[in-house]
C-alpha positions in Angstrom: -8.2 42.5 19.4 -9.3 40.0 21.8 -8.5 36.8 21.7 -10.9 34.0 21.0 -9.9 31.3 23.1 -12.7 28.9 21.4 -11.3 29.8 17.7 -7.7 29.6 18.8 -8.4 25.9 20.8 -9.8 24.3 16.9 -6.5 26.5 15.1 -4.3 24.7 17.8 -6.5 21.2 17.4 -6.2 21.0 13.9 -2.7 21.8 14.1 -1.9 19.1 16.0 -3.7 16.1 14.0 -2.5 18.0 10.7 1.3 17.5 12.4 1.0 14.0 13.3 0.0 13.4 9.5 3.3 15.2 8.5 5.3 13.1 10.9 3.6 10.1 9.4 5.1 11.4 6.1 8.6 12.2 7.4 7.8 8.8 9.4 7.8 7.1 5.7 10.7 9.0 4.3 12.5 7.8 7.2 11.8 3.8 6.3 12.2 4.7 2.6 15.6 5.8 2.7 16.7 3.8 5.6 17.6 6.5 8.0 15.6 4.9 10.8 19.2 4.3 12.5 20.8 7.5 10.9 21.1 8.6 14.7 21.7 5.7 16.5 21.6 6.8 19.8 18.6 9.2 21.2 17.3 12.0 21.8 21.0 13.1 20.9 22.5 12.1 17.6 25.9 10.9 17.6 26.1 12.3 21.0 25.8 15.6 19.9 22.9 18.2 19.6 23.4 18.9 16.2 24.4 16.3 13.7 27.7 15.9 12.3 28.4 16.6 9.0 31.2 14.5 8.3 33.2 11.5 9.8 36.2 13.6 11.1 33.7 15.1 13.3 33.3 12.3 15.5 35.5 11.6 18.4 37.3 8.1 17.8 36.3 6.2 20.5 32.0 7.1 19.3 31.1 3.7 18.5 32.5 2.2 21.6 30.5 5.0 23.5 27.3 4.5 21.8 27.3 0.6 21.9 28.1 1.1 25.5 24.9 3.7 25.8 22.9 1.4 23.8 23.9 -1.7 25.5 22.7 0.2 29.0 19.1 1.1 27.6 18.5 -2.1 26.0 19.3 -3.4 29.3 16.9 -1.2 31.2 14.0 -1.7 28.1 14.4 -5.8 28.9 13.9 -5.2 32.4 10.6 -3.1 31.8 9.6 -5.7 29.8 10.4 -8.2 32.6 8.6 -6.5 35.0 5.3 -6.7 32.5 4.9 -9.9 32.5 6.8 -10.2 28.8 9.9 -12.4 29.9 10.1 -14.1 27.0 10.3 -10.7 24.4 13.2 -9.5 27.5 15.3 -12.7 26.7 15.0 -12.2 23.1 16.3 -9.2 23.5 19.1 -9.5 25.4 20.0 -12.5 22.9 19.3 -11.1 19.7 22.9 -9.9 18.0 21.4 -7.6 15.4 20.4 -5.5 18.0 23.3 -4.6 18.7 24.7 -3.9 14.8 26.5 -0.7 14.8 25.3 2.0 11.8 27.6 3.4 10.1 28.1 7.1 9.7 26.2 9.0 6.9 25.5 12.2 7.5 22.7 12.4 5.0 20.3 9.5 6.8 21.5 11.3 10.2 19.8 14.9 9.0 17.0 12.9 7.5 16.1 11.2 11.2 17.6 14.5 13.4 14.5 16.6 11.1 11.9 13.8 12.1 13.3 14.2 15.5 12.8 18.1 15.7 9.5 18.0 13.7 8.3 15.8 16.5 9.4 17.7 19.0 7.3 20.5 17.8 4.4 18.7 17.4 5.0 17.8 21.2 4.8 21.6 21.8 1.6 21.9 19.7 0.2 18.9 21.2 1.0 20.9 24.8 -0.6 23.8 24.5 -3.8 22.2 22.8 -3.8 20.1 26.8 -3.6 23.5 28.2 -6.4 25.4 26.3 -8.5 21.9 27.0 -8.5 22.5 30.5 -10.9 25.6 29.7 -13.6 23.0 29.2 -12.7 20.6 32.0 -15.8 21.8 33.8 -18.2 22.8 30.7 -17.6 20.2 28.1 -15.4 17.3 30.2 -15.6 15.5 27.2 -13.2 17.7 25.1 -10.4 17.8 27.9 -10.3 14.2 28.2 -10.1 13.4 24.3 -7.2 15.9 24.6 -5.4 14.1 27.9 -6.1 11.5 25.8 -4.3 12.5 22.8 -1.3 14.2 24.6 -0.6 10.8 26.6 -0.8 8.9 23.9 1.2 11.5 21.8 4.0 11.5 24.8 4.0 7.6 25.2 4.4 7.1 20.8 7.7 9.6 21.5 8.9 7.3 24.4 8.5 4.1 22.3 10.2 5.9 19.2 13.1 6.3 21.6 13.1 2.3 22.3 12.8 1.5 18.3 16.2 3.6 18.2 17.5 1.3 20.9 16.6 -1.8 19.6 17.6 -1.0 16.2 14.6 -1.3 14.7 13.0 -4.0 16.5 10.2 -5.9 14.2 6.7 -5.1 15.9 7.9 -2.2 18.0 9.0 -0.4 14.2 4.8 -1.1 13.4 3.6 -0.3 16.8 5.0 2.9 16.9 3.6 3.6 13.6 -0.2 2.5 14.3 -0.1 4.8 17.9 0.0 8.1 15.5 -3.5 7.2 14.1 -4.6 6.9 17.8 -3.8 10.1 18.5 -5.3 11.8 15.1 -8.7 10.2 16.2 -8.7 11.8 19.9 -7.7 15.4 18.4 -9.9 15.5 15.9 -12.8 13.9 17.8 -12.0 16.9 20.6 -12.2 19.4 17.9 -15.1 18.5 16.6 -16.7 17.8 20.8 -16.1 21.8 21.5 -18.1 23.2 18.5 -21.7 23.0 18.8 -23.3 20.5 16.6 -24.6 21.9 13.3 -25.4 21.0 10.1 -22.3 20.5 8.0 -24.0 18.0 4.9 -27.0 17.6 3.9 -28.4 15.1 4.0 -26.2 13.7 6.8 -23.5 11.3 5.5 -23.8 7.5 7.8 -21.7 7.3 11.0 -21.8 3.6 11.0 -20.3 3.5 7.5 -17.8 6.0 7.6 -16.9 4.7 11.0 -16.9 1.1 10.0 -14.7 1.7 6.8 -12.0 4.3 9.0 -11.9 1.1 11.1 -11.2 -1.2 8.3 -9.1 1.7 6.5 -7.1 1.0 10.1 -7.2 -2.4 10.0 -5.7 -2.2 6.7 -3.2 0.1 7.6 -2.2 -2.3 10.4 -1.5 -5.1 7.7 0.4 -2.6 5.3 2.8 -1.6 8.5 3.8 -5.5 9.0 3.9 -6.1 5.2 6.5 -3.4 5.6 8.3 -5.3 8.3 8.4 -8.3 5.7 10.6 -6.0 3.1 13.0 -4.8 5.7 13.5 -8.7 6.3 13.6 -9.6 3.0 16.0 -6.8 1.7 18.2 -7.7 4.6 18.3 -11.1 3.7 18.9 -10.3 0.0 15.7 -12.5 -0.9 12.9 -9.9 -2.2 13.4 -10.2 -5.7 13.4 -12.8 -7.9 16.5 -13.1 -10.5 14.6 -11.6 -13.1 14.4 -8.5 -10.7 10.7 -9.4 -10.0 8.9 -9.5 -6.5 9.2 -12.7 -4.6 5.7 -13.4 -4.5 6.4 -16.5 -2.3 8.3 -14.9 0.2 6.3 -12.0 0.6 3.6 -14.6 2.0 -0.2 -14.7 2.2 -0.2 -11.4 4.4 0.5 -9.2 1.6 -1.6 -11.2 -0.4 -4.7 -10.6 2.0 -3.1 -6.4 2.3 -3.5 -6.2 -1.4 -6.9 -7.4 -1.7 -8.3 -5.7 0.9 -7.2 -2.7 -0.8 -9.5 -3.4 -3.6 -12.3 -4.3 -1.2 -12.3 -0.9 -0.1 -11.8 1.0 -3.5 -15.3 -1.1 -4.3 -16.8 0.1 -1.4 -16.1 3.6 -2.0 -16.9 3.4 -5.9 -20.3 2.2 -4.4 -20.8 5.0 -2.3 -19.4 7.6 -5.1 -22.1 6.1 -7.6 -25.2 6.3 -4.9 -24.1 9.9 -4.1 -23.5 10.9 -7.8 -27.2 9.6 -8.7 -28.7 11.6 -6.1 -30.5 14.4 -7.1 -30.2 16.3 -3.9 -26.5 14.8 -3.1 -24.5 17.6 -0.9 -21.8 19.7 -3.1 -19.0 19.2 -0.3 -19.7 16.0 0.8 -19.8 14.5 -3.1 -16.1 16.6 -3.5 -14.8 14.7 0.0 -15.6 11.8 -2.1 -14.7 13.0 -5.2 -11.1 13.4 -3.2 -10.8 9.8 -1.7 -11.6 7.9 -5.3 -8.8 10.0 -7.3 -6.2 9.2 -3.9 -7.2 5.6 -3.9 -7.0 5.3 -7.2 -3.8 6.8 -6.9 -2.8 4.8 -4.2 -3.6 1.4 -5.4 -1.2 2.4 -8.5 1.8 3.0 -6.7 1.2 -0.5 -4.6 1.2 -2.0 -8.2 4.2 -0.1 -8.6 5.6 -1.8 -5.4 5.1 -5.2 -6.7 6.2 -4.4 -10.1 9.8 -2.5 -9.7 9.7 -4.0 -6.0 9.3 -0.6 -3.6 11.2 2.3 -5.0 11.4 5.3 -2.4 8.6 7.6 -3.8 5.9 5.1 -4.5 6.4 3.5 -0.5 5.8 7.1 0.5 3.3 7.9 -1.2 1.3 4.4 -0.6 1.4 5.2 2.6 0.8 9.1 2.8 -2.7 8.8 0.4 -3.8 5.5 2.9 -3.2 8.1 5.6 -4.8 10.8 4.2 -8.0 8.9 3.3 -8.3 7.3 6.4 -8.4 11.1 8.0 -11.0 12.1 5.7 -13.2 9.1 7.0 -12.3 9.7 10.0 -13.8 13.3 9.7 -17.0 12.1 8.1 -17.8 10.0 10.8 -17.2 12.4 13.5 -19.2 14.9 11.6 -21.8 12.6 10.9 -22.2 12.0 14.8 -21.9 15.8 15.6 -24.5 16.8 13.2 -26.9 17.7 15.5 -27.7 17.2 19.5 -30.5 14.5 19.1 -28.7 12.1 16.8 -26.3 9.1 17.7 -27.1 8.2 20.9 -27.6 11.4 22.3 -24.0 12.0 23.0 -23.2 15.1 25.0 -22.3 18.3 23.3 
């Protein structure tokens, strides 16, 4: 049988987007069971390919190897930093003591972090071979093979920085930053999926670009806030102050950031009711379009509950993955209104090329 290489270039698209959401899930069980530093060293773990699975597998000078390592790349990571024009964050660095914490051995937070390791890894390989069926179109739709470069850069860079969060051990900012660049790439493989089909009529009527896209961009922004309220509770829990005596949440410590997170979240769940109650009162209202919608209420819904859960029996493990799993989730099904929305048909939008 012949193979399609259009068909095979939207399998292998949607492949890759589909993997970065997985990795933003193993991403979250990561944070949730504090395996971030499970290996702390990288791209080996314990200076070994495969994990141990016990302490009388390490050699007993490890610790003194891998502070050495670590010392080295936090070294060269200061200097890079140096040399762009961010002196002050190099200083901070080479100052900061915590940095420089040893983790101890557990072998369970070291297979947790060695699978989100080789789960990325084949992503990488996914993300590859989508750049090299792109280049197909480099001459007949440009547009697709540089959302794709786009992507796979951007894809290859978020691994390089994940390799400096392991050195820095966590580093506030870099932790978030690293997060946020997977949703970068999710938007440029999707929007090249959607760039090498032919427009066509997938709703009708059409849904709005500039609402979907304005509330994927606030769904982002939101996101953004939830990733440094995160950041907060790693402070907090490390400094023994996030609950209260009573086992409450500090409200006051948490700060006005999670206060502006948590509304926000309601902002949007009003938005969307709005939108679900236009489109249910439409005669004429498309079946899959109203079902997408139907979809985002009952995950919002969801996923404002186990935020409540958060604050209430202050972040057990399944409700922080799952807060930020459905916020993903939605956020891609936004994203693919939009995109379909502005691919509907050649004359809309601008007149964007096919």
């Amino acid at each position: 049988m012949k193979l399609n290489k259009h068909r095979l270039f939207r399998q292998v698209g949607r492949l890759s987007y589909l993997s970065v959401f997985i990795l933003i899930l193993l991403g979250g069980i990561v944070r949730s069971t504090g395996s971030g530093m499970g290996c702390p060293d990288w791209p080996k773990c314990f200076d070994r390919l495969v994990p141990p699975t016990c302490a009388c597998q390490l050699p007993p000078d490890a610790e003194s190897r891998l502070n050495l390592k670590r010392e080295e790349k936090l070294e060269k990571f200061a200097s890079l930093l140096e040399k762009l024009g961010m002196g002050d964050k190099a200083i901070e660095i080479r100052k900061d003591p915590r940095l420089r914490l040893h983790e101890p051995f557990n072998p369970l937070k070291a297979w947790i972090e060695y699978i989100n390791r080789l789960y990325g890894a084949l992503t990488g390989l996914f993300v590859f071979l989508l750049l090299l069926l792109s280049l197909n179109y480099l001459r007949s739709k440009p547009t697709v093979f540089w959302l794709t470069l786009a992507g796979f850069v951007l894809t290859f860079f978020n691994a390089w920085l994940g390799s400096k969060v392991v050195v820095t051990n966590l580093l506030p900012g870099l932790v978030s930053m690293h997060f946020m660049l997977s949703f970068g790439a999710v938007i440029f493989f999707m929007a090249a999926v959607m760039w090498q089909q032919e427009p066509q009529v997938r709703f009708t009527p059409k849904p709005s670009f500039n609402l979907w896209a304005g509330l994927a961009f606030i769904s982002l922004i939101q996101i953004s806030l939830g990733a440094l309220v995160r950041e907060r509770v790693d402070m907090l829990e490390h400094y023994g102050s996030l609950t209260q005596e009573n086992g409450w949440l500090n409200m006051d410590a948490m700060g006005r950031l999670f206060l502006l997170h948590r509304g926000m979240s309601m902002l949007i769940l009003g938005i969307h009711a709005i939108i679900w109650w236009r489109t249910f009162k439409t005669t004429s209202r498309d079946a899959r379009y109203f079902q997408l919608q139907n979809i985002m209420m009952l995950l919002f819904l969801v996923q404002i509950s186990t935020g409540a859960i958060n604050t209430m029996y202050p972040f057990p493990m399944v409700a922080r993955i799952l807060h930020i799993l459905l916020g993903s989730i939605c956020f891609g099904i936004q994203l693919y209104l939009s995109l379909s929305s502005l691919r509907q048909t050649k004359k809309i939008q601008n007149g964007l090329p096919a």
